[in-house]
Every structure is written in structure tokens, then in C-alpha cells.
C-alpha positions in Angstrom: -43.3 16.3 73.8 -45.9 13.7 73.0 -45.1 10.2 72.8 -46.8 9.3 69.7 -45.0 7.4 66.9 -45.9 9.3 63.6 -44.8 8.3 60.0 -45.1 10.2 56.8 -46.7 7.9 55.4 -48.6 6.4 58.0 -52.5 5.9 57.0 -55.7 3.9 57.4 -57.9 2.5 54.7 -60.1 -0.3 53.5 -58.9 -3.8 52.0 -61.4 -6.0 49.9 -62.2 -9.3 51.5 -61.4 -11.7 48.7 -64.9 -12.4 47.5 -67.7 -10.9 46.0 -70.7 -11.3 44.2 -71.3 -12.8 41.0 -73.0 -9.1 39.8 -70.0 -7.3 41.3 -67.1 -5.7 38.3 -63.9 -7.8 38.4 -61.3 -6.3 40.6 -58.8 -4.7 39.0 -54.9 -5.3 40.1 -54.4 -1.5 41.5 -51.0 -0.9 39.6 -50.4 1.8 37.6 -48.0 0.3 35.2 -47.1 3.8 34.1 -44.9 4.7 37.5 -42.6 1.4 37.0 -39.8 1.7 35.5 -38.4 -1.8 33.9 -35.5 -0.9 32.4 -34.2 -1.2 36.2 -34.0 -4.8 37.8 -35.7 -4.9 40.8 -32.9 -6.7 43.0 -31.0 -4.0 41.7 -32.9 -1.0 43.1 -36.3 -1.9 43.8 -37.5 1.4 44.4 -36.6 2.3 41.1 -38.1 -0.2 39.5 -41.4 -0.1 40.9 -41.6 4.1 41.0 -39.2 5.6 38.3 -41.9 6.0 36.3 -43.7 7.7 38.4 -39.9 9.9 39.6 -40.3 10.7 35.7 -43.7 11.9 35.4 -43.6 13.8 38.4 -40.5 16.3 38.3 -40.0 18.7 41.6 -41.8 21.9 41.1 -40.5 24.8 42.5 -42.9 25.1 45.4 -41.6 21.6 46.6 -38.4 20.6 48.5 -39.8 17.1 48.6 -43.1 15.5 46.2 -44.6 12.4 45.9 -47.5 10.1 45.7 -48.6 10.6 49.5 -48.4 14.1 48.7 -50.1 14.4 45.6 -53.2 12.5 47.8 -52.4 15.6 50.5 -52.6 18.5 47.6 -56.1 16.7 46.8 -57.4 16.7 49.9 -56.4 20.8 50.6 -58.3 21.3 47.7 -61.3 19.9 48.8 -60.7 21.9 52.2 -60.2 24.7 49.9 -63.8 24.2 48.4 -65.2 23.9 52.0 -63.5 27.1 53.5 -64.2 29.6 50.7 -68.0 28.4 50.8 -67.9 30.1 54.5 -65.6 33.2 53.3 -67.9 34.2 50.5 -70.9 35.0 52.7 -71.6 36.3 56.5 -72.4 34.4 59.2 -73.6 35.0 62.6 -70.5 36.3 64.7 -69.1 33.3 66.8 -70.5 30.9 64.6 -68.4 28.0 63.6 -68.9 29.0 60.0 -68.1 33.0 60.8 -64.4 31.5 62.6 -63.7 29.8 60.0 -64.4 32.0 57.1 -63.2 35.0 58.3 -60.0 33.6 59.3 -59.4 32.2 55.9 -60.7 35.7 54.7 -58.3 37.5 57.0 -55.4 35.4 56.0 -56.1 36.4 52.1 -56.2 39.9 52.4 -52.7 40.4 51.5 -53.9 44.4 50.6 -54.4 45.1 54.9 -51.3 42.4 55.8 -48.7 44.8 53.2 -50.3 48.1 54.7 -50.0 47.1 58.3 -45.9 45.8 57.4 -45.0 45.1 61.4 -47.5 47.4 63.2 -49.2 44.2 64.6 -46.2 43.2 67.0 -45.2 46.4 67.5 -46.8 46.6 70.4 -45.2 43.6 71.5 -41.6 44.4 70.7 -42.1 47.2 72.6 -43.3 45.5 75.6 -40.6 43.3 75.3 -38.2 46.4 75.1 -39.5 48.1 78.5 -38.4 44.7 80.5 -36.0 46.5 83.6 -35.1 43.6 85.5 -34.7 39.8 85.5 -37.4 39.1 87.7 -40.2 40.2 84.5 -38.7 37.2 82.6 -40.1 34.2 84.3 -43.9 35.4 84.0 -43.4 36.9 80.2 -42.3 33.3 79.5 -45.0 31.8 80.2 -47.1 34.8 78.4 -44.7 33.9 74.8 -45.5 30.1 75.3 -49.4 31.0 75.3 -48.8 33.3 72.1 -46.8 29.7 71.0 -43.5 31.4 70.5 -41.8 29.5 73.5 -38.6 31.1 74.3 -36.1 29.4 76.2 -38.3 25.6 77.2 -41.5 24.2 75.8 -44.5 22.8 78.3 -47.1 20.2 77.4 -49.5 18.3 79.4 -49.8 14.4 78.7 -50.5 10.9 79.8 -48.2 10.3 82.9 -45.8 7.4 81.4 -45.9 5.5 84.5 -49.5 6.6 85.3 -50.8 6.6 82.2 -54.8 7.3 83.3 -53.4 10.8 84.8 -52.5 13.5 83.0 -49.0 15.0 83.8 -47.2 18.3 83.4 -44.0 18.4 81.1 -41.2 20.8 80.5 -39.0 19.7 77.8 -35.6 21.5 75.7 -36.6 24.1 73.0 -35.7 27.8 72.2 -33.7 27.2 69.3 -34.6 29.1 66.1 -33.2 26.1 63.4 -34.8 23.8 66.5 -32.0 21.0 66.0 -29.0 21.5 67.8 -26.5 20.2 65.2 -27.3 23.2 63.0 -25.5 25.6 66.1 -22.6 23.3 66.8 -21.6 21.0 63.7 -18.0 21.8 61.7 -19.6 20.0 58.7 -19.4 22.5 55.9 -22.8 22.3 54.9 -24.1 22.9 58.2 -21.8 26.2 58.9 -23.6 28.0 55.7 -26.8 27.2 56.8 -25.7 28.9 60.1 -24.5 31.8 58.0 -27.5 32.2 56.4 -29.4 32.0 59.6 -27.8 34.9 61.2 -28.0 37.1 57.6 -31.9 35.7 58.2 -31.9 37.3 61.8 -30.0 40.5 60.7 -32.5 41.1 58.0 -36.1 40.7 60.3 -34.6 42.6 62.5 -34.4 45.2 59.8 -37.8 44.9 58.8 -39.3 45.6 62.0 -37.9 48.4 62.3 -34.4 48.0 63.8 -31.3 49.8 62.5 -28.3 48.5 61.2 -26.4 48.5 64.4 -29.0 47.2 66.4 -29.6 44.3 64.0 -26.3 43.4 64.4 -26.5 43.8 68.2 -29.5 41.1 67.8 -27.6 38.2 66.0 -25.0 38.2 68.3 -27.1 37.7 71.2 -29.6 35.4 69.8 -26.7 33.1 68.5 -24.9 33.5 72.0 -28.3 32.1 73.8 -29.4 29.8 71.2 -26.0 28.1 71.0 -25.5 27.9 74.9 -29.3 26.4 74.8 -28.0 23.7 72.0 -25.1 22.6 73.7 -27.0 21.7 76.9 -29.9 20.5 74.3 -29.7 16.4 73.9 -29.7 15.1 70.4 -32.7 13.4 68.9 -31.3 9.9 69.3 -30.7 10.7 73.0 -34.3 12.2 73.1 -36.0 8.4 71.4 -35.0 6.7 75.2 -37.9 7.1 77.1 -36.1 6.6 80.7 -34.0 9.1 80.3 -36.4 11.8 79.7 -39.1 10.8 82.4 -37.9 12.6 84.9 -41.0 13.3 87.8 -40.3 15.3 90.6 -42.4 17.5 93.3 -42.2 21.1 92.4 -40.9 21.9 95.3 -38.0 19.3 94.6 -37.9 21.0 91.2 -37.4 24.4 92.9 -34.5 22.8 94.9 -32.8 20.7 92.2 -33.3 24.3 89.2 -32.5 26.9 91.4 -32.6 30.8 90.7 -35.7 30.0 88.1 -38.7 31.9 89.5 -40.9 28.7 89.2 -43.8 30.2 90.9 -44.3 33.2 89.3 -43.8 31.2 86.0 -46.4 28.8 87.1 -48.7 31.0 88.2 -49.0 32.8 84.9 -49.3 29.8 83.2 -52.0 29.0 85.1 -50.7 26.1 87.2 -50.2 27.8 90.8 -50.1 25.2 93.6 -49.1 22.2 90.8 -47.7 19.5 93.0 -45.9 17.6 90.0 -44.0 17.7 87.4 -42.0 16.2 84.6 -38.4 17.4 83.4 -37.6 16.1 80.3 -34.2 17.4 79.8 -32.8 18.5 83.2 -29.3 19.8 81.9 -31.2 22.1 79.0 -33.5 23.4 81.6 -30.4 24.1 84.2 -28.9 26.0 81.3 -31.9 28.1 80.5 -32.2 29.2 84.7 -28.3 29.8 84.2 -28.9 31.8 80.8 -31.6 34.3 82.5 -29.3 34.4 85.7 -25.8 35.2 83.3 -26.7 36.5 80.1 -27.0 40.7 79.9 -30.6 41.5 80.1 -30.0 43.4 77.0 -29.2 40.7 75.1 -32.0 38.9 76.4 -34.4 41.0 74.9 -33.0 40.8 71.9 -33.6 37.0 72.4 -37.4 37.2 73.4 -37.9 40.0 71.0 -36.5 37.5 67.7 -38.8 34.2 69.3 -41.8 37.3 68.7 -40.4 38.5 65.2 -40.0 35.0 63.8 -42.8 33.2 65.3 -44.9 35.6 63.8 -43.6 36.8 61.1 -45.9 33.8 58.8 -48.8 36.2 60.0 -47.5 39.6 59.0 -46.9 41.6 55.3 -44.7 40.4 52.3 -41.6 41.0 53.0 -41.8 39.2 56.7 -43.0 36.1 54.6 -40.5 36.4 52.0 -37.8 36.2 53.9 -39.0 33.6 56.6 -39.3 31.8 53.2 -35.9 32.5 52.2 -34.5 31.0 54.7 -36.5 28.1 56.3 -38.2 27.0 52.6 -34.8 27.6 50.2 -31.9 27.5 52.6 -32.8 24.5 54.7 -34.8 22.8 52.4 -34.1 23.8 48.5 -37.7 25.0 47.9 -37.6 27.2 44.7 -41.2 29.1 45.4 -43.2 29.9 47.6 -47.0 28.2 48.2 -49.5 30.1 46.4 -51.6 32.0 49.5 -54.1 30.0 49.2 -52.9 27.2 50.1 -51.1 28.9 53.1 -54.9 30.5 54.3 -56.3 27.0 54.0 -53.3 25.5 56.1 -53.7 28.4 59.0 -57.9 27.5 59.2 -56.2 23.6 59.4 -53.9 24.3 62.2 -56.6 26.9 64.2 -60.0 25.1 63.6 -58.5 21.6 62.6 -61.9 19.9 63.9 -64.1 22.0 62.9 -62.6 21.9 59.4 -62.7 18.2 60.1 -66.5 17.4 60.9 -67.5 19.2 58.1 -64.6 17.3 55.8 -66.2 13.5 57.3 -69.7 15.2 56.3 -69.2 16.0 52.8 -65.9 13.3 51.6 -65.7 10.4 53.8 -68.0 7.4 53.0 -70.0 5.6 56.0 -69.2 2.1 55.1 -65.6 3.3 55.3 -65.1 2.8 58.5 -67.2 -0.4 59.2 -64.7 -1.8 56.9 -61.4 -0.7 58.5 -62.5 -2.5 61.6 -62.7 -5.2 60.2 -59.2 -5.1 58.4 -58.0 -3.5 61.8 -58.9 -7.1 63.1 -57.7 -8.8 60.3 -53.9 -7.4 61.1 -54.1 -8.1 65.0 -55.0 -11.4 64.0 -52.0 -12.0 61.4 -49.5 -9.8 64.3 -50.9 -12.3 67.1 -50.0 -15.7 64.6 -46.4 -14.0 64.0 -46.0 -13.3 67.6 -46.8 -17.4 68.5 -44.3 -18.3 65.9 -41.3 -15.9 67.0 -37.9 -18.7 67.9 -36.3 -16.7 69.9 -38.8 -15.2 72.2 -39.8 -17.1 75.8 -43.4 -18.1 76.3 -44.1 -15.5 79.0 -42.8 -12.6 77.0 -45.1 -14.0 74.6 -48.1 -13.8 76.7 -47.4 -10.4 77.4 -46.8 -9.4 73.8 -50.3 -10.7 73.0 -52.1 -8.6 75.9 -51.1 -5.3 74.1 -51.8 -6.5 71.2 -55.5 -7.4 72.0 -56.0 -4.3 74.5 -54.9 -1.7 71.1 -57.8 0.9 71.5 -58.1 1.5 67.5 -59.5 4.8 66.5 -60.8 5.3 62.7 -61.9 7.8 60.4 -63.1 11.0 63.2 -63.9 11.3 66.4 -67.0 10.3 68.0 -67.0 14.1 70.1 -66.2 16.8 68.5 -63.5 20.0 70.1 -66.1 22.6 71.2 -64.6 26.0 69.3 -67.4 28.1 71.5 -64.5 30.2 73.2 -61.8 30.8 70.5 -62.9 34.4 68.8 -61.6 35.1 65.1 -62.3 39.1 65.3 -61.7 41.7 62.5 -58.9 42.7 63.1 -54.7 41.5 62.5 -54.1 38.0 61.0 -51.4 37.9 63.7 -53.5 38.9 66.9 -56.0 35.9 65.5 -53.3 33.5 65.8 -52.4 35.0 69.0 -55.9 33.8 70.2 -56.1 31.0 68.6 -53.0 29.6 70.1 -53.8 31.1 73.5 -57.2 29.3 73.2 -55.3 25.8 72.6 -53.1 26.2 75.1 -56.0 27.2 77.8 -57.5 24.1 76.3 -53.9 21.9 77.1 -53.5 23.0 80.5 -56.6 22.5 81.3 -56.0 19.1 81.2 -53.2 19.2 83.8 -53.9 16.5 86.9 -56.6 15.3 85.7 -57.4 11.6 84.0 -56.7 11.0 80.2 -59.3 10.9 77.9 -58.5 7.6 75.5 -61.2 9.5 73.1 -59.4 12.5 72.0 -57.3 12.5 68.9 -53.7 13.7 67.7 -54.7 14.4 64.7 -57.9 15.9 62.7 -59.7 13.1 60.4 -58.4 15.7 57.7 -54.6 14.8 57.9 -53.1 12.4 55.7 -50.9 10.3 58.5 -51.5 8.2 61.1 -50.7 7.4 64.6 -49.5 4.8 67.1 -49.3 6.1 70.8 -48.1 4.5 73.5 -49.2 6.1 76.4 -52.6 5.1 75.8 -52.3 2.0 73.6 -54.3 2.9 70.7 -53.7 3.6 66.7 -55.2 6.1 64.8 -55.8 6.1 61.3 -57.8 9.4 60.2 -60.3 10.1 57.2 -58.1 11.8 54.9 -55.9 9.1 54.1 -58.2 6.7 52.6 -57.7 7.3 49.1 -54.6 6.1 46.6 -52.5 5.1 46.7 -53.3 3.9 50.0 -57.0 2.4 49.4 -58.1 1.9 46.0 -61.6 0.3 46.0 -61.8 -1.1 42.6 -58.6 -3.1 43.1 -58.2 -6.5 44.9 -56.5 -7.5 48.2 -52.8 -8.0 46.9 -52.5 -4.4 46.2 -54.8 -2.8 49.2 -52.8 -5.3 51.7 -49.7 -4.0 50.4 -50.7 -0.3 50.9 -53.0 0.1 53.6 -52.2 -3.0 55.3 -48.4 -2.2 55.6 -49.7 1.1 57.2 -51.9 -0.8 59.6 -49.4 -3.4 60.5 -46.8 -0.5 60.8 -48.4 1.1 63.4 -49.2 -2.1 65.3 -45.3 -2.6 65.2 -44.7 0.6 66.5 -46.5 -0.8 70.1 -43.5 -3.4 69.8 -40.4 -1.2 68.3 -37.7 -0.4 70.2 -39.6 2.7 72.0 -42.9 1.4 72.2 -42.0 -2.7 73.6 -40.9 -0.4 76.9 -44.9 0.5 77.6 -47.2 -2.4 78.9 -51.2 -3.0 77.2 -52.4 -0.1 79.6 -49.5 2.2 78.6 -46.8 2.4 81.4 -43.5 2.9 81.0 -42.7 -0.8 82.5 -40.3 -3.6 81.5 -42.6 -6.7 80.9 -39.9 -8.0 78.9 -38.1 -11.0 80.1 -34.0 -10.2 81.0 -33.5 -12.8 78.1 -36.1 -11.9 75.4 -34.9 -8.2 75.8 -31.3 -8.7 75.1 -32.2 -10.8 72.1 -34.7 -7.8 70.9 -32.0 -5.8 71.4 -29.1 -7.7 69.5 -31.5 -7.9 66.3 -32.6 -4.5 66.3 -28.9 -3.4 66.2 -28.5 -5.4 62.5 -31.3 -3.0 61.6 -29.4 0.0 63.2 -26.1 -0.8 61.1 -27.4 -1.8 57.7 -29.1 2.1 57.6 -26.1 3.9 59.2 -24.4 2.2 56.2 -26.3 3.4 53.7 -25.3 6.9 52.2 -27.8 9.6 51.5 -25.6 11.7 50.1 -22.0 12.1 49.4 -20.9 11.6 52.6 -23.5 11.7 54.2 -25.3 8.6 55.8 -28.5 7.8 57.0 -28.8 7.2 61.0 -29.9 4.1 62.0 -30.3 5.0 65.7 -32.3 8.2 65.1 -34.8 5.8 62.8 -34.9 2.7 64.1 -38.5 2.8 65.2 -40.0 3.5 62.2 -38.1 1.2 60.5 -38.7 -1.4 62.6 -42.6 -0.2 61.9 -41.8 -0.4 58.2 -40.1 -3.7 58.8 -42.9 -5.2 60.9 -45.6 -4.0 58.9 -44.5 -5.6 55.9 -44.5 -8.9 57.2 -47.9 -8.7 59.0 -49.5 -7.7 56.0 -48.3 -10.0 54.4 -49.6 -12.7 56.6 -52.6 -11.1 56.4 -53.0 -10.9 52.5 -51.8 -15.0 52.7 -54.8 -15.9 55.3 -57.3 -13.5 53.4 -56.7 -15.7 49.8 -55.9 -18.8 51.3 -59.0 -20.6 49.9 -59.6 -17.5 47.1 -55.9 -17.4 45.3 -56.2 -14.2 43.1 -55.3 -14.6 40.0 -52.4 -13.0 37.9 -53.0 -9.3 36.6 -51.2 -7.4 34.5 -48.1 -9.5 33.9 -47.7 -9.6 37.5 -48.6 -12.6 40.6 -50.4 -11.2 43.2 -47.4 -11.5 45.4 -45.5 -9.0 43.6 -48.7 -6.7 43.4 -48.1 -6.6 47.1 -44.9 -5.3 47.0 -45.1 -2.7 43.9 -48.0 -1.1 46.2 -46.1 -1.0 48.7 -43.4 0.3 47.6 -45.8 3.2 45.1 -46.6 4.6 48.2 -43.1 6.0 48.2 -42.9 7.4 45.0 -41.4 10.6 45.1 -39.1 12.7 44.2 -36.4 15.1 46.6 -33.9 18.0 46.6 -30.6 17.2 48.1 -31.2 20.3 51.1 -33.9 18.6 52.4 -32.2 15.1 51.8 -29.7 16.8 54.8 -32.5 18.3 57.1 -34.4 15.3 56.8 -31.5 13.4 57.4 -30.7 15.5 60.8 -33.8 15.6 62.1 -36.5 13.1 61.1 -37.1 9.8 63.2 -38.2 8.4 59.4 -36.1 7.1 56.6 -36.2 8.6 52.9 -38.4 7.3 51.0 -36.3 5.4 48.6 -34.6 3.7 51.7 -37.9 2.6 53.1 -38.3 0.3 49.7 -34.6 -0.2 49.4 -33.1 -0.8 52.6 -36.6 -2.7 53.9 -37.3 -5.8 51.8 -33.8 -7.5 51.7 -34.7 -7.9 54.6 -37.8 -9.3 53.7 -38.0 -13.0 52.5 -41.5 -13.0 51.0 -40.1 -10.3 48.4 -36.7 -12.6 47.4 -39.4 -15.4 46.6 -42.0 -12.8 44.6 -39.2 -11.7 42.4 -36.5 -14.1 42.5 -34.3 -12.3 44.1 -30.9 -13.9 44.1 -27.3 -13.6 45.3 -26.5 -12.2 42.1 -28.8 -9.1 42.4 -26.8 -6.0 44.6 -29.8 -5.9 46.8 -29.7 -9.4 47.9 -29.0 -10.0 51.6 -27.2 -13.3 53.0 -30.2 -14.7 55.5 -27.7 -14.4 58.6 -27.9 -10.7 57.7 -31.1 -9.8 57.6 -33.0 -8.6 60.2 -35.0 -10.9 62.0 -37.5 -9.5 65.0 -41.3 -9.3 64.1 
């Protein structure tokens, strides 16, 4: 896996400087009084407060599990890739043209007339294949094969920045294989969990079905996928375990590898991957990877087949007729996350041309939507927040004057990255053809694996991106020291360039500052300025990181999600950490940008608690209690009601904006807060 600290919400965008001209229109103060709700005190719930109107206005529809303001600003932005892509699917272009990839893919992806006719004939072929295996000894190269076709049985491999080499590139193996791809979902008593399991093996039973199995042999197949994927998920480590970066760096020779995993075929599973004669390698998860050789040494080859043949049925069954969709729906969509309705195709299309052609989507995106000044101006905010980070670090009271030196390197050696790209990914080899949706996946995937191994050994490029300048997100990565903030989040409610600085510091800037925190959570403090896994830390100044990070970590495992249910403060401590962080150097930032320009109160409401209702808008949203659970289980990032509500008590600035006081519930003694960035 990558080691790059993502957050839902996580964005780049442009603040207003404080001044302007004497011809320029008054800045307006950014809030939408119409998504506040003041019937609700905001030390009571300020997340309510500052976005019940907006909860109100904006009801679930039945194609969501989860909506809100961020995603409203994502819907807007597939529509304008919508407008882009069917341009190049309503007319021919020259074959192997960016244009012809792109618009025949989307074209491809629509014809739901040719993807109902062909039902499962395109992985037919496949299954087959997969049916013929005679011995034990065909596994180890087909795996490889499935990883290229991105169905990844058994592992996962990835190519990265070597954490304690970070200028090489290094190969990786890591845990996977599982169908519901957390492992609590195979081995949890909760009740909850155990009909989700149910309905996952119903799920299994009834693609089975559809491509053609019988009854019996359907059956046959959910036994055996459950046995393998369960024995994979109890050797599987849990997401908390997999946040500690030590424990999963785990280089070795290959030849030590062979030695320490024996009864794996690691050559010929190499050497179709196309890494023969690789002299290292890194083993994220030894024990899962142990299990997997014992699996392939133990399990009946019979019921291993059923097992590579269901990675093939599900993995592509996105890409096949109706039915195959319908019921990959059923169960990932409604089951796990309370979806009512499926996404119009459409938007489905435009999300495939996304994943397959993300940059080539992208350049034309930056061409026609994203404004040149844009990102002059976010480098210049960029610098703002490094300054206001840099004044915070100076003042910390508990940390040494050596750590603090330390600190400050990163901080100046961030390699920022804004808007797109300044080299584009060179498409010239990936071929959309004429004929299955699902064999055009197959190659597209194959092509972006060729283009990941390719990479193996050899020294990082700090230039290429994580994400297209598309994607509404952002990113902090450690292994090279830099943060990303694409194009396509640099509209509200993130950036709104009629309003003033107390609202665009308290969107934007929180999302800056966040992802310079994340260089400093409790994952990324671990990785020096160039990006090594190294301890620069004072022993002193890392047990007091430590001790206040674990206030953070039991305030959010004491708040409940859900009857019963509680958030876990290990799993998200990074981000909100980020969260934390990047509240407080905003803030600094917004002070020093009006320190000699004090803006003026708008709306009924003080430029300091502008701040914090933009802040907190940005969460806006509404969310059905199945995907309260998932998210719950599986994601590194609070709700969205938590990151308002469980952030700013801790947050002094907001007790003074609002007059917070110990008679509000929210209200947080001082020795309880957390105190770190």
C-alpha cells in the first residue's frame, strides 16, 4: 500500500489576502445563512448548528449511502467531466488517439444493449481457464496474471518509495484476498456484522449462478471461498495494526524471502510479473503472506479454483450485463452501505474513463475549468500556512529545542504540488478496442500495472501525482515530503472567491494546514524532511507526543456512533490529529493575514466565528446508519459530524468566538483538551 495520508475532505484552494482595491466589490462573508440551524446552541452540538440547515435541505437520496456539501462540489465536477467525455463519444477520432480512448470507452461502457446480450460470455473464457488448472504448481504464475487483470487473489503488490531509502523505488507485497476486504467482516460475533456475512455468501451463491454455475456447484463455491477468505483474515492484521509503519516495513533479499516463505514458488511468480532476478523486497504482513503459501500448499485445489474463479466473477462483474451489476449492487451498495439505488450509468461510464484515463481526463479538465491565476495564488497561501505551522512550532512548551529544529527542516523541505502536473502520463500504449467493456478494463489495468512495475529499483520521481487534478481530495505523503492539493477541489465550499479571508481560511486553510499536520501526526512525525522512516525525535519530546496524542485517542473511542457502537480513536488518530492541527494553523494564519486589516462583522456574525461555520460547512452532510458501521470499521477518518463535534473543544480559539462555557455540553475542562500542534 502507499503511504499517503488521504482525507475526504482534504483539498487546495485560494484565500483572499486582506486587501484590495478601492474599484474592487466588497467581499462578501461566504456563509450561507440558509444551512445553519439556530434553534441549536452551538456549545451544544456545533455541527448542528452551523449545518442543520443544510442536513434539512439536503435529504439522502436513494442513490447515496452518504451526501454532503464536499459531495455535492464532486457531483458538479462529474458533470463537467460528463460534458468533456460525451464531446469525444459523439464523433470518431483517429484510432489510438487520446480522444478515440477516451470516447469509445465511455461509449463502450454505455451500450448497456451489447453488455445485456453478451450476459457472462466475456469471462467465460476466463473461468474456464481457471477451471483447467491440474496442479498446484499453475497457481503461483496465474497469480500474478489475476493481479495484472487487478483482481489480486490471495496478496496485493505495489512498487513505492523505499521508507528508509526514500529516492529508490521498492517492491511491496502486502495482505489482501478478501472479498468484504476488512477482516472484521469474516471473524466478528457482533450481530450486525454476522448478517452482512450472510448476505455475502447469498451474494457469492447468486454470481455464481449467473455465470453459469448450478445450484450445487454454487454452493460448492461459498464454502470454499469463505474457508480461504476467512483463513486469509485471521492471519490478516487489523487496520490499526496496519497505521504502525515499523511493523510493516519488513525488507528482505529474495532469496531470504524464499527461505523465511517457503513452499511459495517465488520465482515463477516473479518472473510472470515481470520482476525475474529482483534482489529486494518488502513484506508487509509476513504472517498473512505465510498463510496464503500455507493456503495454496493445504487447501483442495478444487476449492481453490472456486476461490480464483469468484476474485474473476466479482472483480469484474462492474464490467458485465445487468444482472452482474445488480447484484454486485445489492450487496456492496445496499447491504454494506444502505444505498437505496443504483447511479444512473452515466455517471458509472464517466467514473470508469476517470479511473482508466484519469490524466488524460485531467489535462483536458485544467484546460477548459481551472483558472491560471489559481494556482499562483495557492502558493502563495501554501506559504502563508508554513509560515503560521513554523510560528506554532517555535512556541510548542513541551517540546526541546533540537526536536524543534528538526520539526522546522520538514516543514521548510514540503515539496508542494498544486492544481496538475507539470508532465503529463503518456496513454500512447493503453488500447481501448471494440470489443467487451470487460476485456478494456482488462487492458487498461494491465497497462497500469506494466506502468507500476516498471518503476521497480529505480529512483522516485517527486513529480508524479496520486491523484488526477480532477479528484476532489487531497494528499500528504510522507515518503516524499510533499502535499498535494489537485484542481478539482477549488470551488465551495472550499474556495469561494467573492468572500473574504475569515471564511476561505476556515475552509481551504484548515485543508492546507491539515495536510501539513499530517507530516507531523502520529504516522507521519516517524519520516525525516527527505522522507525516511527515521526517529529524529528526541526520547523525551516523543514520549510527550505520545502521552497527548493518547487524550485525542480516548475522547473519540468515547464517543458513540451508533447504539453501541463507538468511534476508534486509534484507527483515526492521524487524521484527527490533521483536523486538529489544521484548525489551529489556520487560524494563526487568518490572525497574521488581518492583523493590521481587521475584517469587519458580516451577517450577524465576527469574523472569528466566520472561521469556524466554514469550517465546520464543509461537513455538511447527511448519512445512513450501514455506512455509519462500514465507515466506522474501516476508514482512517472520522464522521463528519465528529470532525466539527469532537474537534473544536478542543480548540480554544472556538470557546472564545462563541463563548463557549462550562455550562454548554460541548465544553471541555483545559486539562482535557488536547494539546500537541
Amino acid at each position: 500500500m502507499k503511504w499517503i495520508h488521504y482525507a475526504t475532505f482534504l483539498a487546495a484552494g485560494m484565500i483572499m489576502t486582506g486587501c484590495k482595491s478601492k474599484t474592487e466589490v466588497p467581499l462578501t462573508a461566504g456563509i450561507r445563512l440558509e444551512n445553519l440551524d439556530t434553534s441549536v446552541s452551538p456549545g451544544t452540538s456545533f455541527y448542528e448548528y452551523a449545518c442543520g440547515g443544510w442536513m434539512k435541505n439536503h435529504p439522502l437520496t436513494n442513490e447515496y449511502a452518504r451526501f454532503g456539501s464536499f459531495d455535492l462540489l464532486a457531483e458538479n465536477n462529474r458533470e463537467q467531466l460528463r460534458v468533456l467525455i460525451e464531446e469525444l463519444a459523439g464523433e470518431p477520432h483517429p484510432q489510438g488517439s487520446i480522444p478515440q480512448k477516451v470516447g469509445d470507452l465511455y461509449r463502450i461502457a454505455m451500450d448497456s444493449v451489447a453488455l445485456n446480450r453478451e450476459g457472462a460470455e466475456p469471462i467465460r473464457a476466463g473461468l474456464t481457464q481457471l477451471a483447467g488448472i491440474q496442479s498446484v504448481s499453475e497457481i503461483y504464475p496465474l497469480i500474478a496474471r489475476m493481479q495484472k487483470d487487478g483482481l489480486a487473489p490471495y496478496f496485493g503488490i505495489s512498487v513505492g518509495a523505499d521508507q528508509t531509502n526514500s529516492t529508490l523505488n521498492l517492491v511491496r507485497i502486502s495482505q489482501g484476498g478478501l472479498g468484504m476486504a476488512e477482516r472484521d467482516y469474516y471473524l466478528s460475533d457482533d450481530a450486525s456484522i454476522r448478517q452482512i456475512r450472510e448476505k455475502y455468501q447469498v451474494y457469492i451463491e447468486e454470481m455464481f449462478r449467473l455465470a453459469g454455475f448450478s445450484e450445487a456447484e454454487a454452493r460448492k463455491a461459498v464454502k470454499a471461498v469463505m474457508g480461504i477468505e476467512t483463513r486469509l483474515a485471521r492471519a490478516a492484521r487489523s487496520r490499526v495494526e496496519l497505521r504502525d509503519p515499523h511493523a510493516n516495513y519488513n525488507k528482505q533479499e529474495v532469496a531470504a524471502l524464499k527461505e523465511n516463505i517457503a513452499g511459495f514458488d517465488w520465482d515463477a511468480y516473479l518472473a510472470e510479473v515481470g520482476l525475474a532476478g529482483l534482489k529486494e523486497i518488502n513484506v508487509g504482513q509476513p504472517a498473512s503472506i505465510q498463510e496464503v503459501a500455507s493456503v495454496i500448499r493445504t487447501v483442495s485445489l478444487a476449492d481453490q479454483i472456486f476461490y480464483l474463479q469468484w476474485r474473476l466473477i466479482n472483480g469484474a462483474s462492474s464490467y458485465l450485463s445487468d444482472p452482474f451489476v445488480a447484484q454486485n449492487f445489492e450487496f456492496y451498495d445496499r447491504t454494506m452501505s444502505g444505498k437505496q439505488e443504483i447511479s444512473p450509468r452515466w455517471k458509472r461510464a464517466v467514473a470508469t474513463v476517470d479511473r482508466s484515463l484519469g490524466e488524460a481526463v485531467g489535462q483536458m479538465y485544467v484546460e477548459r475549468y481551472f483558472p491560471a491565476a489559481a494556482k499562483k495564488r495557492m502558493e502563495k497561501l501554501v506559504e502563508n500556512l508554513q509560515k503560521a505551522l513554523g510560528e506554532r512550532i517555535d512556541d510548542l512548551d513541551w517540546m526541546s529545542r533540537e526536536t524543534k529544529e528538526k520539526a522546522r527542516e520538514k516543514l521548510s523541505a514540503f515539496y508542494v504540488k498544486i492544481g496538475y502536473p507539470d508532465q503529463w502520463k503518456d496513454y500512447s500504449a493503453l488500447e481501448i478496442k471494440d470489443d467487451s467493456y470487460w476485456d478494456n478494463m482488462r487492458r487498461a489495468r494491465n497497462w497500469a500495472f506494466a506502468e507500476m512495475i516498471a518503476k521497480a529499483g529505480k529512483p522516485v520521481d517527486r513529480d508524479e501525482w496520486f491523484m488526477t487534478p480532477q479528484t476532489v481530495n487531497a494528499y500528504y505523503n510522507p515518503t516524499t515530503n510533499e502535499i498535494c492539493f489537485p484542481a478539482g477541489i477549488l470551488q465551495y465550499p472550499f474556495f469561494d472567491m467573492e468572500a473574504d479571508d475569515a471564511f476561505n481560511y476556515g475552509a481551504i486553510g484548515v485543508v492546507i494546514g491539515h495536510e501539513m499536520t499530517h507530516g507531523f501526526d502520529d504516522q507521519g512525525r516517524k519520516y525525516d524532511k527527505e522522507g525516511n522512516l527515521r526517529d529524529w525525535w528526541t526520547e523525551e519530546d516523543a514520549k510527550k507526543f505520545e502521552e497527548r496524542a493518547a487524550v485525542m485517542v480516548e475522547f473519540f473511542d468515547n464517543i458513540q456512533v451508533l447504539p453501541d457502537v463507538y468511534a476508534n480513536g486509534n484507527l483515526t488518530l492521524g487524521e484527527n490529529i490533521a483536523d486538529y492541527g489544521g484548525i489551529q494553523v489556520s487560524y494563526q494564519a487568518f490572525r497574521n493575514a488581518t492583523r493590521h486589516n481587521e475584517l469587519p462583522e458580516k451577517d450577524g456574525f465576527t469574523p472569528q466565528q466566520r472561521f469556524f461555520l466554514a469550517y465546520a460547512n464543509v461537513w455538511a452532510g447527511n448519512v445512513r446508519d450501514e455506512e455509519i458501521l462500514r465507515r466506522t470499521k474501516t476508514d482512517p477518518h472520522s464522521l463528519g459530524r465528529w470532525r466539527v463535534d469532537g474537534i473544536l473543544p478542543h480548540i480554544g480559539a472556538w470557546y472564545e468566538a462563541f463563548g463557549i462555557t462550562e455550562q454548554d455540553s460541548l465544553y471541555l475542562p483545559v486539562e482535557e483538551r488536547v494539546h500537541i500542534w
